[in-house]
N, C-alpha and C positions, 0 to 999 in steps of 0.2 A: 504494500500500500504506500503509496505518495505522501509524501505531506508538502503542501504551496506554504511559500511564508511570502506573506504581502509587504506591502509598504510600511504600512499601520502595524507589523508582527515588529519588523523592523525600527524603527521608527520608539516603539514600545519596547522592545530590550533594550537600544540604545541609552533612552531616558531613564527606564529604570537602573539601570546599570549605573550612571551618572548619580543618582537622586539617591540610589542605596551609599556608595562614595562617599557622599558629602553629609547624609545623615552620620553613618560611622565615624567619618570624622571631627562631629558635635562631642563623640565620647573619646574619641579621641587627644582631641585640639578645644575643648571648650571652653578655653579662657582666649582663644584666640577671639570667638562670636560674643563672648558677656559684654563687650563694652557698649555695641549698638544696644543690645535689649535695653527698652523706655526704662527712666525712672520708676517709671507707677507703679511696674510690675516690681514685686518683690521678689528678693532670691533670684539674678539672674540664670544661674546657674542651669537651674532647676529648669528653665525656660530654655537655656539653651537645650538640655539634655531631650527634654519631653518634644521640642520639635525635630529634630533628633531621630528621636522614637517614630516618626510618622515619615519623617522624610524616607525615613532607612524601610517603614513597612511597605507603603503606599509604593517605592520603585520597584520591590520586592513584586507586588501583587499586579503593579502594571507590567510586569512579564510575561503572567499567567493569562492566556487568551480570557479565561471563566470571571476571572475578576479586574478585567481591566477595565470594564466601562465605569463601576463604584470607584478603580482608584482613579481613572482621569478623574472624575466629580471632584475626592477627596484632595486632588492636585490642585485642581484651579482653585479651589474651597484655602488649601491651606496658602496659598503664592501671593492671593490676596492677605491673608492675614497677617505672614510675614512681611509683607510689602511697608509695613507699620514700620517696624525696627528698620528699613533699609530707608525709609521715610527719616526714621529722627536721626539716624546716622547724618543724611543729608542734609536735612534742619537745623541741626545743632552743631555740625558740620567735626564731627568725630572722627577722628582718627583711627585707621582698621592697620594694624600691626606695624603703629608707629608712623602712619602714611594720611595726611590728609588729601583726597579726591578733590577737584574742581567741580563746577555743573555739570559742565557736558559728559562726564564720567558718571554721573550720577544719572540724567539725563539717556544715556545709551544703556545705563542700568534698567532702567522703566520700561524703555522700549524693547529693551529682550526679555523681562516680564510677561508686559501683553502677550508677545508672541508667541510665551512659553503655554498661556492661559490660553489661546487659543489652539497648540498644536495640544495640548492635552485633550481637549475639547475635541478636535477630528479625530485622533488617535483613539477613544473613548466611544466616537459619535454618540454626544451625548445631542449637543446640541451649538451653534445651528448646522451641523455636520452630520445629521442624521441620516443614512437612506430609507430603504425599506421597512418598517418597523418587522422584526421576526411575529411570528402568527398573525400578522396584520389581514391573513386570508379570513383566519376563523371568527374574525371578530365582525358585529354588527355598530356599521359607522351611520352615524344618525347627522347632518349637516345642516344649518338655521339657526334659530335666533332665540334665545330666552331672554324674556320679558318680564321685569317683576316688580311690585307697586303693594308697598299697604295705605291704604285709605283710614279717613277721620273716623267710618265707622269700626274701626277695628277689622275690617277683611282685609284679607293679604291673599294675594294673586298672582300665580306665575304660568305665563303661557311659552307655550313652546310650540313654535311656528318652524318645521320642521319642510326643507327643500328638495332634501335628499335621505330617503332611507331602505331600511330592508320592508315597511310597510309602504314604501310611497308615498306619496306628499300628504301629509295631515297639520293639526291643527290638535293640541289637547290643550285642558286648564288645568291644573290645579290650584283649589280654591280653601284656603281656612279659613272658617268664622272668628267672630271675636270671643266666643266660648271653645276655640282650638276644635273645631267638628272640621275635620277633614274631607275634600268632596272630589273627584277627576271625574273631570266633564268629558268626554271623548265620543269622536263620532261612530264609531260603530267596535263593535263587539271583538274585531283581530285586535286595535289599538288595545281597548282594555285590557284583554287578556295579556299582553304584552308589559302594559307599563306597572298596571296591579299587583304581577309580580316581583318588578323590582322596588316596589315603595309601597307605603303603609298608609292606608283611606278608611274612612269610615264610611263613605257610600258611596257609590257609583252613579253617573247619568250619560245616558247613551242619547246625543242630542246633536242636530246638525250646527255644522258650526260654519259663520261666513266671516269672512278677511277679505277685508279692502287694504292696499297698501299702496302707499304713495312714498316719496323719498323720505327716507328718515321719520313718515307715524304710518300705524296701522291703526285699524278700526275694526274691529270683531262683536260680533253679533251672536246670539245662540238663546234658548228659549228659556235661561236662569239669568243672562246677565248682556250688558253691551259694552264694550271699554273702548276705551281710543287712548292711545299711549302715543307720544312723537318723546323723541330724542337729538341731542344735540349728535354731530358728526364723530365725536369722539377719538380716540385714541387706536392704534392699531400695533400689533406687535408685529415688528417686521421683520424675525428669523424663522425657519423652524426649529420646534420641540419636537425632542424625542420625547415618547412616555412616560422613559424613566426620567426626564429629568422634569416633567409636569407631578410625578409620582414622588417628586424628595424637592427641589429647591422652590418650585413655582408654587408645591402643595405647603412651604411655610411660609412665603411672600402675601398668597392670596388668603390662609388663617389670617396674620398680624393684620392689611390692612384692609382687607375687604368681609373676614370669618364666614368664608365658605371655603370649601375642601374641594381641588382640584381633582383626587383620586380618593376610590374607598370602596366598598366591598355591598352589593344591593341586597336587599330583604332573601332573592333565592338564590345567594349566596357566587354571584358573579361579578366579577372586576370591572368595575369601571370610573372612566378617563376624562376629563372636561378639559379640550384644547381651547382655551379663548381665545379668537384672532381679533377680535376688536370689543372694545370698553366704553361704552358711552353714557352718560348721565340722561334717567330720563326727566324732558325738560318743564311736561305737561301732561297730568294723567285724571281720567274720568272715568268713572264708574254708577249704572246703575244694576243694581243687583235685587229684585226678583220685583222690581217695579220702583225701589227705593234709590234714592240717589247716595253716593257712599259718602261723600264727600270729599273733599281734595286729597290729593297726595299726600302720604306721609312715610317715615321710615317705619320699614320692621322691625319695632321694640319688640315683639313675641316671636319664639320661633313657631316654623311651622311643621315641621318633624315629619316632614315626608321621605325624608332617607337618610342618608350618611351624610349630605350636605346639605348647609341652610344657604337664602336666596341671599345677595347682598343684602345687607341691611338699609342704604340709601339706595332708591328707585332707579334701577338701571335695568340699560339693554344691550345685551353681550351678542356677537356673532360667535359660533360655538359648532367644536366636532367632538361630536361624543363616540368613545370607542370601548363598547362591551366585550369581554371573553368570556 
């Protein structure tokens, strides 16, 4: 049997090789690296050793084809963090084994940095260096827009205005009251059966649903409720994600500032993915709901507890690819 070693196998022994080096010689040589380490931190020592300890595992692990994509992550993760101490060296303009640097030596430091942050990043395909996602065959990709708005009366609302999927173009809601009663509006009986199992409702409606959209609002119609939602143009993320890296850095970017969960595991027990390509504040939103007017927009102070993830809590409208396994 053959074995191919690519660029990226290449490419990953190299750097590992390099990275184990220079960790080793943290325990080797550590009063050489103590004098960058910041004031703030105590015991430089200790700081030298323990980064040290990561540089020397993580080159280790970027050798091993199995765990190379977590240690690129753990690379770019740490290069940044170090970057701090190569930062006050330069700031405070420290001396490294008796030698003080100029800018531009500092300067052409940074920039083999970056580049280090991004060759870890292809080597890794973490992100935006991603190809193929592996079982990306198995999986059910859902493409469109979720929509989500609590009103003065205490309902909260989120619609999922779906373009492309394995059901074909639909249209559902899920609807909380302000006594937390769970509702998925959906147009016919494939949808329910589909989204019922991955989320938790207290009752079901099987109801036709119409969508008018014009650039940036829709206006949706169905025999419980009528909304019109517009949004400003908003924000777009313009690399791609891999998975994994929606599934670890993006899944704690989007808890801190937004407290929804980009990845997590559905009611019958299947993975799934929420790629957001675009973010936008919604700017205007109306609701009557079973002939009553809801009253204006407001944030979701309450969750809504229809799955692993809650909807933003400020009224937003996300373009979105959802990927189940």
């Amino acid at each position: 049997m053959s074995t191919r070693f690519t660029v990226r196998d290449l490419a990953g022994l190299g750097l590992g090789l390099a990275f184990m080096y220079v960790g080793i010689d943290h325990f080797i040589h550590p009063a050489w690296y103590e004098p960058i380490v910041p004031e703030i931190l105590p015991s430089p020592r200790f700081w030298v050793l323990l980064s040290g300890f990561f540089e020397a595992t993580l080159g280790l692990m970027l050798i091993i084809p199995r765990t190379r994509t977590i240690a690129s992550l753990g690379m770019v993760w740490l290069l940044v963090l170090l970057y701090w101490a190569n930062f006050n060296m330069w700031y405070n303009d420290i001396p490294l084994n008796g030698v003080n640097y100029d800018d531009k030596w500092h300067i052409v430091r940074l920039i083999i940095q970056i580049v280090l942050i991004f060759t870890f990043s292809w080597i890794g395909e973490i992100t935006p260096f991603k190809g193929k996602e592996s079982r990306i065959d198995e999986m059910d990709v859902f493409k469109g827009r979720i929509s989500s708005s609590g009103f003065a009366s205490g309902d909260r609302i989120v619609v999922g205005d779906w373009k492309e999927s394995p059901l074909g173009s639909f249209t559902d809601i899920m609807w909380a009251r302000p006594d937390g009663h769970r509702t998925l509006i959906a147009p016919n009986q494939e949808v329910v059966d589909y989204v019922e199992g991955m989320y938790s409702f207290d009752e079901i409606k099987i109801q036709d649903i119409t969508v008018t959209e014009k650039e940036r609002r829709f206006t949706l119609s169905c025999e419980s409720m009528d909304l019109d939602f517009s949004w400003k143009k908003g924000w777009k993320i313009p690399f791609r994600r891999s998975l994994f890296f929606i599934a670890t850095v993006e899944l704690f970017f989007a808890k801190l500032f937004f407290g929804t969960r980009t990845h997590g595991t559905t009611r019958n027990n299947r993975k799934e993915w929420y790629a957001i390509d675009r973010v936008s504040n919604i700017t205007d939103a109306s609701a009557t709901i079973e002939g009553k007017d809801a009253g204006g927009k407001m944030p979701m102070k309450e969750p809504c507890k229809f799955g692993f993830s809650e909807a933003p809590k400020k009224p937003s409208s996300c373009e979105v690819r959802t990927h189940i396994l």
